[in-house]
C-alpha positions as CSV (number, residue, x, y, z in Angstrom):
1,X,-50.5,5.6,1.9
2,X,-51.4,4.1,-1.4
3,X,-48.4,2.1,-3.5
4,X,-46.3,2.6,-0.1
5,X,-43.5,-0.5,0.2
6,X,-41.6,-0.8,3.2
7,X,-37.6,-0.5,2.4
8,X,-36.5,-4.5,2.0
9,X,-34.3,-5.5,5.2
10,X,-31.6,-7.7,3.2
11,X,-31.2,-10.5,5.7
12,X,-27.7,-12.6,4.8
13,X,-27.6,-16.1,4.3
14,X,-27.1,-18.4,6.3
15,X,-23.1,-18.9,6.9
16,X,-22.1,-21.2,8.7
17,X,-20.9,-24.2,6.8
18,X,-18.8,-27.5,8.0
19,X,-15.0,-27.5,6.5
20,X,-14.8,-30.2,3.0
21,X,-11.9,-31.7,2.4
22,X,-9.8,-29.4,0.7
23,X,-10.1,-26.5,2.5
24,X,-6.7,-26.5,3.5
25,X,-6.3,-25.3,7.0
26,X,-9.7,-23.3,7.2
27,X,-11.6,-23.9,10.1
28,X,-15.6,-23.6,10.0
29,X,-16.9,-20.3,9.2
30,X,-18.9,-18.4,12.5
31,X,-22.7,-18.1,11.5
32,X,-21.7,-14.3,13.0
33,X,-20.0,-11.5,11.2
34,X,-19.6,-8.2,13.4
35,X,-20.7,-6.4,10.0
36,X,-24.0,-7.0,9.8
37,X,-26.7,-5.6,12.6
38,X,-29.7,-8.1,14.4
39,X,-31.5,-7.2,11.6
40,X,-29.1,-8.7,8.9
41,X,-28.1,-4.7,7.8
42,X,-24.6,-3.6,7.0
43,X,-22.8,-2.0,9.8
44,X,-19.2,-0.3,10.5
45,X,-18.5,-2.4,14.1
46,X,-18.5,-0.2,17.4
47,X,-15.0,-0.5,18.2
48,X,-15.1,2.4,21.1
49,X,-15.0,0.2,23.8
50,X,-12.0,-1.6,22.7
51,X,-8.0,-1.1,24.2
52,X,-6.2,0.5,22.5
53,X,-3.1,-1.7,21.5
54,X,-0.5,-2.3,19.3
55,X,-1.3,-4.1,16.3
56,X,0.4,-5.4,13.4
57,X,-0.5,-7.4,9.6
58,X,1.5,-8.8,7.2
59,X,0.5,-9.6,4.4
60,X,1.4,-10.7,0.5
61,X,0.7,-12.1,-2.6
62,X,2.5,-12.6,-5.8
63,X,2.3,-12.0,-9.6
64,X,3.5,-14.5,-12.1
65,X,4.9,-13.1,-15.4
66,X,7.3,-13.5,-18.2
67,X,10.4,-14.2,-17.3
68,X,11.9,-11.3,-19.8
69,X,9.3,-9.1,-17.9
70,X,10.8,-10.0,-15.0
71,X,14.4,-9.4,-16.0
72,X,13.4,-5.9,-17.0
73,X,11.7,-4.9,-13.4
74,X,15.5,-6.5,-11.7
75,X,17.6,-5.1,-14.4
76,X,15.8,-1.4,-14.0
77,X,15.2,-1.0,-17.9
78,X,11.5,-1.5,-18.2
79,X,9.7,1.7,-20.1
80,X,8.3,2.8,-17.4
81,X,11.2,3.2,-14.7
82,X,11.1,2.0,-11.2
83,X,8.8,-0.4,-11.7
84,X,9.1,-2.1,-7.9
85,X,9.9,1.2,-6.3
86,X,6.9,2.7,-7.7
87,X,5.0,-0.5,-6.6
88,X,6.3,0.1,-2.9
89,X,5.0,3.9,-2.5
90,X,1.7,2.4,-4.5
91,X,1.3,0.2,-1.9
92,X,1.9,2.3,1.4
93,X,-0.5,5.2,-0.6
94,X,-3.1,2.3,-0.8
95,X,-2.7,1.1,3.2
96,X,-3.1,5.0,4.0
97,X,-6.1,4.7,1.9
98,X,-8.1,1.6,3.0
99,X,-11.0,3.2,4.4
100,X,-11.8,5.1,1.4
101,X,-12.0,1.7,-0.8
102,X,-13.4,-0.8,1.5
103,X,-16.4,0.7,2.8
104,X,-17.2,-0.6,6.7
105,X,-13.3,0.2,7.4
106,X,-12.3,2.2,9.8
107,X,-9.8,5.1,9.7
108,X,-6.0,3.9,11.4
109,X,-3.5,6.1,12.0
110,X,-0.8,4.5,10.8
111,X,2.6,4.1,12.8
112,X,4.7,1.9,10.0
113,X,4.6,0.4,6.8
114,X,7.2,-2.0,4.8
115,X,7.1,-3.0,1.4
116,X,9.4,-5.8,0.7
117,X,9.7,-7.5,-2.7
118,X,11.5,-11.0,-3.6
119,X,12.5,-12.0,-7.1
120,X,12.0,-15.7,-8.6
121,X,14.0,-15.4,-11.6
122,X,13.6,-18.9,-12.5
123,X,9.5,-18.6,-12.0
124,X,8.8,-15.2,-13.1
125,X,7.8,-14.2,-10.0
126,X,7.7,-11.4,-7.7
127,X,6.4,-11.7,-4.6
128,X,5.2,-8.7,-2.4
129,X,5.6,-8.7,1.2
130,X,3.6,-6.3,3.6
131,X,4.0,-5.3,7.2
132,X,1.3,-2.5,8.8
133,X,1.5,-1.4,12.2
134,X,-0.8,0.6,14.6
135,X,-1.7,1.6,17.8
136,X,-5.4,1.8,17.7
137,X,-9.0,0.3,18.8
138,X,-8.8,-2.4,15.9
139,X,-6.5,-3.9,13.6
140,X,-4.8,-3.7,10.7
141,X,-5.2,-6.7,8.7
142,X,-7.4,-4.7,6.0
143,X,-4.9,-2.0,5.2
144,X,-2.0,-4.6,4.8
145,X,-4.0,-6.9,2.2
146,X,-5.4,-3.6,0.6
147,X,-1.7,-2.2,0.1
148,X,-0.4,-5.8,-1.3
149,X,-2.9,-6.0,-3.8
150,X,-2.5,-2.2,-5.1
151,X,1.2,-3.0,-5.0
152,X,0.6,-5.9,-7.0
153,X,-1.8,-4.4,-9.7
154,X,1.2,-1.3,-10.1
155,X,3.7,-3.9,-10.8
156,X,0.8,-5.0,-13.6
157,X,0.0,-1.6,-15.0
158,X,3.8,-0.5,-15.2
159,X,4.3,-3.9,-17.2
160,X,1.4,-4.8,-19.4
161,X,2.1,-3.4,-22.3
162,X,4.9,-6.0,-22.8
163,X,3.5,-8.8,-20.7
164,X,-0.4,-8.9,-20.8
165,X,-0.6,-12.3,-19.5
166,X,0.6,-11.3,-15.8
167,X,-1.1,-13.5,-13.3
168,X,-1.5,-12.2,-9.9
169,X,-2.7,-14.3,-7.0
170,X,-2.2,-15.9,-3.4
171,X,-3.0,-12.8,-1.9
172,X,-3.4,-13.2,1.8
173,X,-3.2,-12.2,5.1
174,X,0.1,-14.0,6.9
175,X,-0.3,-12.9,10.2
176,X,-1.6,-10.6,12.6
177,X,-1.3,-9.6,16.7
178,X,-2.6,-7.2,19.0
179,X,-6.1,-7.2,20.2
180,X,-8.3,-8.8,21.6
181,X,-8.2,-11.9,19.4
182,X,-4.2,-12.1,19.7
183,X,-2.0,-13.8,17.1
184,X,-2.4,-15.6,14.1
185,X,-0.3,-17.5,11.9
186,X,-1.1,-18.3,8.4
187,X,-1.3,-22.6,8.2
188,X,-0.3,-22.1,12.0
């Protein structure tokens, strides 16, 4: 066939890299992510031979703000409401929702999920706290950082038009169990 191409195969880059000072508690990256194929193409992993066990993520992150912003979410009087309540269902919507936003994720059924939020008066900050549970084939570490951020960025939206400046950050995963893999602790 005349002016035929064959599709490009993206192959990855090589990943593996040796830990630089500085990288606080990370340890060497695996040249092998269960995402990609032998070829180097994008993949949602085969978990069907996997136990099914029960798993749980927590995760959080926090958003640094004014500390008259901050008054206003703990005092109840910012313009528009609830703003940490509406923040909470925000986030468990978003954990429901993870497979529709990150796109090799798989569907969980859901068992439980807690929202907690703590107040730093002193440093403008709220800090988000979630805990996702499941009894499934794989875990739940995606759905836990998906529902901090969105809980995060609701706190931002409700607030912004007093407090642009909003920083959010440090969002991570804090632990995990269940699986294969087992436990992990955050700096543990």
């Amino acid at each position: 066939m005349r002016g035929a191409v064959s599709p490009p195969t993206h192959q990855p880059p090589a990943m593996a890299r040796k830990s630089k000072p500085g990288d606080a508690g990370h340890a060497p990256v695996s040249a092998h992510f269960t995402h990609f194929d032998e070829r180097g193409l994008a993949r949602m992993v085969d978990v069907g031979d996997k136990a099914v066990t029960h798993r749980i993520a927590r995760a959080g992150g926090r958003i640094a703000m004014q500390p008259a912003t901050l008054a206003a979410i703990a005092a109840g009087t910012a313009k528009k409401g609830d703003v940490l309540g509406v923040a909470r269902i925000a986030a468990i919507m978003a954990s429901k929702r993870t497979s529709d936003l990150i796109p090799l994720c798989h569907p969980l059924a859901l068992t439980n999920v807690s929202v907690d939020f703590t107040l730093d008066a002193a440093g403008g900050i709220v800090t988000i706290e979630v805990t996702c549970e499941t009894r499934d084939r794989t875990g739940v570490e995606m759905e836990a950082l998906t529902a901090a951020a969105a809980g995060l960025l609701t706190i931002y939206d409700m607030c912004k038009s007093v407090d642009r400046g909003m920083r959010i950050g440090d969002i991570a995963l804090l632990e995990k169990s269940g699986g294969k893999s087992g436990r992990y602790v955050a700096g543990g």
